[in-house]
MMTF fields as JSON, N, C-alpha, C and O atoms, coordinates in Angstrom:
{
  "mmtfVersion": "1.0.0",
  "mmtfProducer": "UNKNOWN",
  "numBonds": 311,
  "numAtoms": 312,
  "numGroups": 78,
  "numChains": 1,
  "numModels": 1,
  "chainsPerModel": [1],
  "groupsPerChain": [78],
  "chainIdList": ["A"],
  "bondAtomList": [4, 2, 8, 6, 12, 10, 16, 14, 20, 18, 24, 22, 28, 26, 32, 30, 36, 34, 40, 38, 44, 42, 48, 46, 52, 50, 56, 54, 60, 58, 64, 62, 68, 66, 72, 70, 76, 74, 80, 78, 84, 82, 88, 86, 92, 90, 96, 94, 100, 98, 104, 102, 108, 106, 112, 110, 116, 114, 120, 118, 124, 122, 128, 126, 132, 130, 136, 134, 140, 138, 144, 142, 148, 146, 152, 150, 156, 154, 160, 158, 164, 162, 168, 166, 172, 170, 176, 174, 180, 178, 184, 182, 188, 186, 192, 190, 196, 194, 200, 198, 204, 202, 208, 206, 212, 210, 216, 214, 220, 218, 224, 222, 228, 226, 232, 230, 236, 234, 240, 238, 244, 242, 248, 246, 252, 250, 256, 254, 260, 258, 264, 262, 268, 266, 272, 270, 276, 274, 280, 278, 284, 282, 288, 286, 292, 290, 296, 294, 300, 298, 304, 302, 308, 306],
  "bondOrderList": [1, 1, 1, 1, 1, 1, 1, 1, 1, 1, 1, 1, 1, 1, 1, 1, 1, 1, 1, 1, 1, 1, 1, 1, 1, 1, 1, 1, 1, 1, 1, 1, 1, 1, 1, 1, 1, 1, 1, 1, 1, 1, 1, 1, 1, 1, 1, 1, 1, 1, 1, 1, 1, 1, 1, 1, 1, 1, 1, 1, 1, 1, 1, 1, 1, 1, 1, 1, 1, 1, 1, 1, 1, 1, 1, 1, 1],
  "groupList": [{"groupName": "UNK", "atomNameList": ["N", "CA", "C", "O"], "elementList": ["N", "C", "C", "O"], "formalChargeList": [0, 0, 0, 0], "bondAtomList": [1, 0, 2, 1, 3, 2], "bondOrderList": [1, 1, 2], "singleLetterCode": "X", "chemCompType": "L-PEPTIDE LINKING"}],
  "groupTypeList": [0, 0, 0, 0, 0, 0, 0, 0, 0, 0, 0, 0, 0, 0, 0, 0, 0, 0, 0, 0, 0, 0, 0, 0, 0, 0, 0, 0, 0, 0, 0, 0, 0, 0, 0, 0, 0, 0, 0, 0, 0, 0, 0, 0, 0, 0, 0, 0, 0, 0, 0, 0, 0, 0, 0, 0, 0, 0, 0, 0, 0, 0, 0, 0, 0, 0, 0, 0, 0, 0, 0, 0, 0, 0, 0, 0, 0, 0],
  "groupIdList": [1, 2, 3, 4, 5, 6, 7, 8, 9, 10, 11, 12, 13, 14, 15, 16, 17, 18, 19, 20, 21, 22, 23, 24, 25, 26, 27, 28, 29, 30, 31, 32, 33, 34, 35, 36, 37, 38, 39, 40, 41, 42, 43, 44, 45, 46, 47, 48, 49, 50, 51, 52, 53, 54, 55, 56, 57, 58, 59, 60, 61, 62, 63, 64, 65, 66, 67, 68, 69, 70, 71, 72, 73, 74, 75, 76, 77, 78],
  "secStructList": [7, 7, 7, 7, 2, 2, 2, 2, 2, 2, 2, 2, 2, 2, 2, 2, 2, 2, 2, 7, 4, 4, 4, 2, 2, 2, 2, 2, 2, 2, 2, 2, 2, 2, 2, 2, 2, 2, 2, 2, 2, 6, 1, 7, 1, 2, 2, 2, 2, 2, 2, 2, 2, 2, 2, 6, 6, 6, 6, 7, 4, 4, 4, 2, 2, 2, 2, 2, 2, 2, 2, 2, 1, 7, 7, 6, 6, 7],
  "xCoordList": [0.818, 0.0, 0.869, 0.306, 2.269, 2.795, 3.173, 2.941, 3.685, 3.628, 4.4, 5.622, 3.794, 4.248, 4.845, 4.341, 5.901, 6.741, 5.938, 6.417, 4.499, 4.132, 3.166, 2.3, 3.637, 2.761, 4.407, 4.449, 5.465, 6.842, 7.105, 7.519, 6.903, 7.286, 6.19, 6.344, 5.158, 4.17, 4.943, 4.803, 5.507, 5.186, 6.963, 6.977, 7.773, 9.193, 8.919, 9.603, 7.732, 7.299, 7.074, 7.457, 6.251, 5.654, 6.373, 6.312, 7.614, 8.57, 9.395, 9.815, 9.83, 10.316, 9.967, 10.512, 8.669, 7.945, 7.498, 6.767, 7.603, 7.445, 8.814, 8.977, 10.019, 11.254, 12.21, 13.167, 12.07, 13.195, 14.624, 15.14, 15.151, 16.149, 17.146, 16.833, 17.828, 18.668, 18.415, 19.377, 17.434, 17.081, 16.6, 16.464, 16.16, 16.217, 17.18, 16.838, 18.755, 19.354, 19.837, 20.466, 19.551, 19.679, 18.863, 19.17, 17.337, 16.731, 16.877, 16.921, 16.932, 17.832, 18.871, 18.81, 19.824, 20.641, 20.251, 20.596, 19.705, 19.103, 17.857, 17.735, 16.878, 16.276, 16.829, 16.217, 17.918, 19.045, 20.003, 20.236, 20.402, 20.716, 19.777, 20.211, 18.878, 17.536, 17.458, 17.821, 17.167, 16.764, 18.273, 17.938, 19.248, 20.748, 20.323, 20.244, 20.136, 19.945, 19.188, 19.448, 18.021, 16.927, 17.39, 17.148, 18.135, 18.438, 19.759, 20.313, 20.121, 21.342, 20.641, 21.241, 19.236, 18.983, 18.375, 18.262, 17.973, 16.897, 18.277, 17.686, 19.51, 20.523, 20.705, 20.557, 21.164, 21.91, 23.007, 23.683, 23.001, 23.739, 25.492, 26.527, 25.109, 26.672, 27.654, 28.853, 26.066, 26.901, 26.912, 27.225, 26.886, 26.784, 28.073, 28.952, 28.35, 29.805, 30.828, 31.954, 30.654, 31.864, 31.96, 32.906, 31.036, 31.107, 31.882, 32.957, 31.824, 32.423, 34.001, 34.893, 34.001, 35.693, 36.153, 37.162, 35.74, 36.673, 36.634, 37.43, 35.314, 35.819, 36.896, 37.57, 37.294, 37.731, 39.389, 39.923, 39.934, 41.603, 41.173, 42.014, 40.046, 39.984, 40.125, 40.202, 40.156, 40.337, 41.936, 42.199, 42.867, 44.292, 44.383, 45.101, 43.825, 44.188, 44.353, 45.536, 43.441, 43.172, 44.039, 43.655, 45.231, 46.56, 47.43, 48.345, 47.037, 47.687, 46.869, 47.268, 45.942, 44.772, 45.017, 44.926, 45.451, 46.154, 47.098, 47.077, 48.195, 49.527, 49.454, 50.356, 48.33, 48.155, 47.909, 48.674, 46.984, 46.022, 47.315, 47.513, 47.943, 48.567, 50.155, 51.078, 50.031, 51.343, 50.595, 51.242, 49.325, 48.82, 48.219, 47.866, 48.434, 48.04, 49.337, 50.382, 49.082, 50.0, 50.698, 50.041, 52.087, 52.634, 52.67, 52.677, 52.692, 52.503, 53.839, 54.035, 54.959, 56.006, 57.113, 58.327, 56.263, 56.569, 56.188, 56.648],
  "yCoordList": [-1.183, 0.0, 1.256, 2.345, 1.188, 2.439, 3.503, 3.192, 4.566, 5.483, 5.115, 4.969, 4.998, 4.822, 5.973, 7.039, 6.159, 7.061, 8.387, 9.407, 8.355, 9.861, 10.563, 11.437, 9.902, 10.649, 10.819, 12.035, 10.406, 10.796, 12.214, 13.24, 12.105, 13.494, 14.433, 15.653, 13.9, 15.225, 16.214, 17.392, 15.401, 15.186, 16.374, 17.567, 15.899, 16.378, 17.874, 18.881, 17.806, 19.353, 20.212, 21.375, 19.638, 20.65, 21.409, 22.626, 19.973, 20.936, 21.708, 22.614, 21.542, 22.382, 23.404, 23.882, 23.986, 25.155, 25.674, 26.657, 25.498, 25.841, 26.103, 27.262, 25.32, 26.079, 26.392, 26.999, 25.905, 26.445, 25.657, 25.093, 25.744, 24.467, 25.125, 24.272, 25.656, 25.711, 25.799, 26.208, 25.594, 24.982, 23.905, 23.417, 23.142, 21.833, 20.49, 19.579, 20.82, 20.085, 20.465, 19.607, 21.719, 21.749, 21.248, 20.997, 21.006, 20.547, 18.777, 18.089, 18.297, 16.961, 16.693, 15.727, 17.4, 17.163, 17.472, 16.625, 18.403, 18.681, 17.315, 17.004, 16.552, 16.173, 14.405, 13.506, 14.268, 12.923, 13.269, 12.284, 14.318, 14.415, 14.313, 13.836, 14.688, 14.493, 13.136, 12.621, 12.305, 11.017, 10.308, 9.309, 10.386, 9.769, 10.523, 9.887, 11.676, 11.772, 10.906, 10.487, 10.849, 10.338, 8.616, 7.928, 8.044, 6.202, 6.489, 5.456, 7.526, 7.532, 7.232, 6.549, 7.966, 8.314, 7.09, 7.107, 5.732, 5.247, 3.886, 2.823, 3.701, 3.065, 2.749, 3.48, 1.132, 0.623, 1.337, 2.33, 0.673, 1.672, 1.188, 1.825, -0.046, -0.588, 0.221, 0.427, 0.599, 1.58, 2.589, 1.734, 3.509, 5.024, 4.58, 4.975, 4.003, 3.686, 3.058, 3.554, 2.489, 2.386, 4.13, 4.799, 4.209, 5.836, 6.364, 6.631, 6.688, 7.872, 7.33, 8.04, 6.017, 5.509, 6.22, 6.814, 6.476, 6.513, 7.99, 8.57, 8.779, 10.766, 11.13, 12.076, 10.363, 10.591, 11.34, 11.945, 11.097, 11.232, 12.444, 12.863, 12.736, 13.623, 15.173, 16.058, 15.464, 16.739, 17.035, 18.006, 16.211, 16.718, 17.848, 18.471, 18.719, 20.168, 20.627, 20.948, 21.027, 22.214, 22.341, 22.985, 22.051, 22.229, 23.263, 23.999, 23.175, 23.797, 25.409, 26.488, 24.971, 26.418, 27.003, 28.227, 26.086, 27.235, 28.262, 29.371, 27.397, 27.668, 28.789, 29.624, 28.782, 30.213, 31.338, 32.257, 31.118, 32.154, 32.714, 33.91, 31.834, 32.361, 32.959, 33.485, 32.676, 33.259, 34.757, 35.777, 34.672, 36.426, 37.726, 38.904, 36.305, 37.222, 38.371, 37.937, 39.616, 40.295, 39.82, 39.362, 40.031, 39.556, 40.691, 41.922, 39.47, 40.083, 40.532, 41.553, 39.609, 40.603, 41.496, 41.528, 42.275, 43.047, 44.398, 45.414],
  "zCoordList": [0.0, 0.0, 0.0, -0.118, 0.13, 0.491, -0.883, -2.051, -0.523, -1.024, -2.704, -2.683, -3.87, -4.921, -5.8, -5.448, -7.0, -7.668, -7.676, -7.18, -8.342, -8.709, -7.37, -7.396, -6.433, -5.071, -4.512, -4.329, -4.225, -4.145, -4.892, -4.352, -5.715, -6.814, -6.434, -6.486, -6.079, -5.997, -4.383, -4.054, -3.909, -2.258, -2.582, -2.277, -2.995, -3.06, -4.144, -3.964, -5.35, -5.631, -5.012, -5.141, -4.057, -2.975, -2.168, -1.994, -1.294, -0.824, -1.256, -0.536, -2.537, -3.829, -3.248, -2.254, -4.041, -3.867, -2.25, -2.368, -1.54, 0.035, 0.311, 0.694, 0.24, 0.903, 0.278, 0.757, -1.286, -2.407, -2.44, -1.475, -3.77, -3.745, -2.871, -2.04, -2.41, -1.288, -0.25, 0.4, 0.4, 1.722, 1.815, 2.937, 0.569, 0.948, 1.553, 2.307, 0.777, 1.442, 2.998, 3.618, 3.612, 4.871, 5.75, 6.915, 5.036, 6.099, 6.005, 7.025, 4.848, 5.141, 5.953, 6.713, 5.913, 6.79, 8.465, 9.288, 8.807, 9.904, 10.542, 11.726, 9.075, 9.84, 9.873, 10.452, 9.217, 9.386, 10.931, 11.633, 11.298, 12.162, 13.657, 14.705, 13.523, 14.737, 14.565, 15.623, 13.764, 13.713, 14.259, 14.896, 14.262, 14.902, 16.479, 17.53, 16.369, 17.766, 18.878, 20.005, 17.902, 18.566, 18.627, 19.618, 17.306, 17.453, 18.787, 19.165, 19.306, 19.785, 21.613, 22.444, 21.882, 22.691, 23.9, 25.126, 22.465, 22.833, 22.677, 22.487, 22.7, 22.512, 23.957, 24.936, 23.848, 25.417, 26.347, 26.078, 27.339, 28.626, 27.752, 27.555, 27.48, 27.024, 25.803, 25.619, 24.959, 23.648, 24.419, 25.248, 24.963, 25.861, 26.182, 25.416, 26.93, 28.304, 26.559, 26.555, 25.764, 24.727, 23.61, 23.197, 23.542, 23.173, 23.986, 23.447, 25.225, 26.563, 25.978, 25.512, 26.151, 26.447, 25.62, 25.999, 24.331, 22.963, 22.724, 21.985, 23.632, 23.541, 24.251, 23.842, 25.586, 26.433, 26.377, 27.306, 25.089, 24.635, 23.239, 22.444, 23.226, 21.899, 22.406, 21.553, 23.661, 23.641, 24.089, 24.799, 23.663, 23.715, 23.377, 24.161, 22.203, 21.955, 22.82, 22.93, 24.063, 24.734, 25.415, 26.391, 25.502, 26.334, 25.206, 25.574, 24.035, 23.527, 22.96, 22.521, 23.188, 23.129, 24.039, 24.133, 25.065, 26.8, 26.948, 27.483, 26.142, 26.118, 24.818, 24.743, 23.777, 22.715, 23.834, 24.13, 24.238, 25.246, 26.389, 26.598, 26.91, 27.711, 27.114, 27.737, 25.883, 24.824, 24.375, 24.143, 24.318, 23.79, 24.801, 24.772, 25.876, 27.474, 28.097, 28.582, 27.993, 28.226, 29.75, 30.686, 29.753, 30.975, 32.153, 32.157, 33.344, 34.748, 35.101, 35.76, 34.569, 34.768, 33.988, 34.185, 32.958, 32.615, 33.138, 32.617]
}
C-alpha cells in the first residue's frame, strides 16, 4: 500500500515550492541528524559507556589552546 513514484514526486514538488532548492538540502541534513539523535537516545547503557571511552583522549588540543592564550596574554612581569 505504500507510497508509490508519482505521489513521491508530488510530495518532493511541494517541498520544492514551500522552501526552495537551497534549503532543501539543509533541512535533510538537519532532519538525518535528529533522527541519529533520537536512534542515539533510545541506545543501550553498554553503547553510551563504549562511546564515553573513545571521547575521552579527543580533547588533547586544549593544552595547547592554553599555552596560545597564555602566549597572547599580556605579561605580569613586565
Amino acid at each position: 500500500m505504500g507510497l508509490k513514484l508519482p505521489e513521491i514526486l508530488l510530495i518532493f514538488a511541494a517541498l520544492l515550492l514551500l522552501f526552495g532548492g537551497s534549503r532543501l538540502p539543509q533541512l535533510g541534513s538537519s532532519l538525518g541528524s535528529a533522527l541519529r539523535n533520537f536512534k542515539r537516545g533510545f541506545s543501550s547503557d553498554e553503547e553510551k559507556d563504549d562511546a564515553s571511552d573513545k571521547k575521552t583522549g579527543t580533547l588533547s588540543a586544549s593544552t595547547t589552546v592554553d599555552k596560545d592564550v597564555a602566549a597572547k596574554s599580556p605579561s605580569h612581569n613586565a
